[in-house]
N, C-alpha and C positions, 0 to 999 in steps of 0.2 A: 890745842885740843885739851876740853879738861875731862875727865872721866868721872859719873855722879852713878854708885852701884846702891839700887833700889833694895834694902834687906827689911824684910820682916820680923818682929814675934807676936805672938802670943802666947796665951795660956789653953792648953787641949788639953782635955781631961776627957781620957779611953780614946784618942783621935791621934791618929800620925798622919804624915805626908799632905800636909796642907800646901797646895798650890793650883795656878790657875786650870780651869779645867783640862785643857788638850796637852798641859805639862808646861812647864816653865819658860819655853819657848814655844807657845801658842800662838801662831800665824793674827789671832782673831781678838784675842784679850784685849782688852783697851785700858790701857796705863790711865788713871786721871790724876793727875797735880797743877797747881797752880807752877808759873814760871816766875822769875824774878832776874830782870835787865841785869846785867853784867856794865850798863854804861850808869846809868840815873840810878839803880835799887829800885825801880820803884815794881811792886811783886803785883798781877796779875787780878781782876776783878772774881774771873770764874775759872774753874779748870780748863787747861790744856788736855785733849784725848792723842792718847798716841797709839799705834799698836804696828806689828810687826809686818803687818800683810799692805799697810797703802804706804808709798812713798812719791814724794816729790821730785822733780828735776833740780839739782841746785843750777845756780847763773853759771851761764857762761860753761855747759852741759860738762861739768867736772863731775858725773856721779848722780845718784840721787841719796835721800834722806830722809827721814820718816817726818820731820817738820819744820816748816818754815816758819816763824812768825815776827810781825812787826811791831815791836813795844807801840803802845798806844801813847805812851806819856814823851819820848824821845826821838819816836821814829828810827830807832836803830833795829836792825835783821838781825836774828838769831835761828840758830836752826838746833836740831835735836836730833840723833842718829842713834837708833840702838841696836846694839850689840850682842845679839844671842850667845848662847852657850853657855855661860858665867852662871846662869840659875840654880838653884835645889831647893827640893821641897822643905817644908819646916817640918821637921818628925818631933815627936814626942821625946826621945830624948833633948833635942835642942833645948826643945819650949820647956823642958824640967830644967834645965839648966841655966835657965835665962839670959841665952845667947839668942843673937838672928841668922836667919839665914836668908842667903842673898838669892836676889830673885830675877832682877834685870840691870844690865849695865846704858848708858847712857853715857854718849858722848855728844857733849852740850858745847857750843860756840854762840857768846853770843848771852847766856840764859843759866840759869841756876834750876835745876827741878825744886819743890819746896814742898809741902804737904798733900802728899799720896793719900787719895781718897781711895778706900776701899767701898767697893761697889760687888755688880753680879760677876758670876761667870769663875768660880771654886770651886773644889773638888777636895775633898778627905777622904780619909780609910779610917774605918774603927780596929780597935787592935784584935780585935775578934775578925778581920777582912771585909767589913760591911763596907759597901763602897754607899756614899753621898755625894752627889754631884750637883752642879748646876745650884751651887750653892751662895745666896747673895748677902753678903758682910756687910751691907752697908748701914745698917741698924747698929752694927758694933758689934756684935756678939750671933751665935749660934747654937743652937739647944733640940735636940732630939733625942729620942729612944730607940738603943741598940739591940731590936728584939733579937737578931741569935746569939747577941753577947749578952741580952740578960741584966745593960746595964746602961745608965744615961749617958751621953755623949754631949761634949759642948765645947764650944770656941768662943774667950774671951781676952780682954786686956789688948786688944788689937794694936800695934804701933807700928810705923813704917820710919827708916830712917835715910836720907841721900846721904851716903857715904863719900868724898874724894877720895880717889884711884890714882895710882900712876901707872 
């Protein structure tokens, strides 16, 4: 069992608590990253989607999993399990400090997660309480006007990193 924990940053400017919309542990969010063989290396043509509401039967009915998949280059199975609870949103102090904050864990057999595509489906608070939702990073960045704060709001510098866990 290897453990690969999904952490964020960016850079918010007048924005805290950036995370997926229904919270960090959103049944519906859909993870996307490409995968990469644990047997050949060889990493994945298009993303992998995963999310926490559809799971699979593993063989031989040991449990289920949130994915199965078959390297295309090796034919070897790997699968992908993820592990709620371990999340936090990225606040504004984080993202001043230029740390990450961890968002999903993933317990990978099989597979390496590798570059985390930011896509829809976000949510942030202005520091004045403006709530933004249903908000899509897949452009890289976010820019709006905080009209009861009075002041511009944005999300930039986007990076996501797989972390090893034990």
């Amino acid at each position: 069992m290897v453990n690969f924990l999904l952490k964020i940053k960016a850079e918010l400017e007048n924005l805290t608590n950036l995370q997926p919309q229904d919270g960090c542990d959103d049944p519906n969010f859909a993870y996307l990253f490409k995968v990469k063989c644990g047997k050949c290396g060889e990493v994945s043509q298009k993303e992998t989607c995963v999310t926490l509401n559809e799971t699979v039967p593993l063989q031989a009915g040991k449990g289920t999993t949130n994915l199965v998949q078959k390297c295309k280059f090796c034919g070897r199975d790997g699968t992908i399990t993820m592990v709620p609870g371990r999340g936090q949103p990225l606040t504004q102090e984080t993202s001043e400090s230029g740390k990450s904050s961890p968002l999903m864990l993933f317990d990978c057999r099989g597979y390496e997660p590798t570059d985390f595509v930011f896509g829809p489906g976000w949510k942030v608070e202005s520091i004045e309480g403006t709530k933004f939702e249903d908000i899509d990073l897949s452009g890289g960045e976010f820019a709006e006007y905080d009209e009861k704060g009075e002041c511009p709001v944005m999300i930039s510098n986007l990076e996501a990193t797989f972390d090893l866990v034990k």
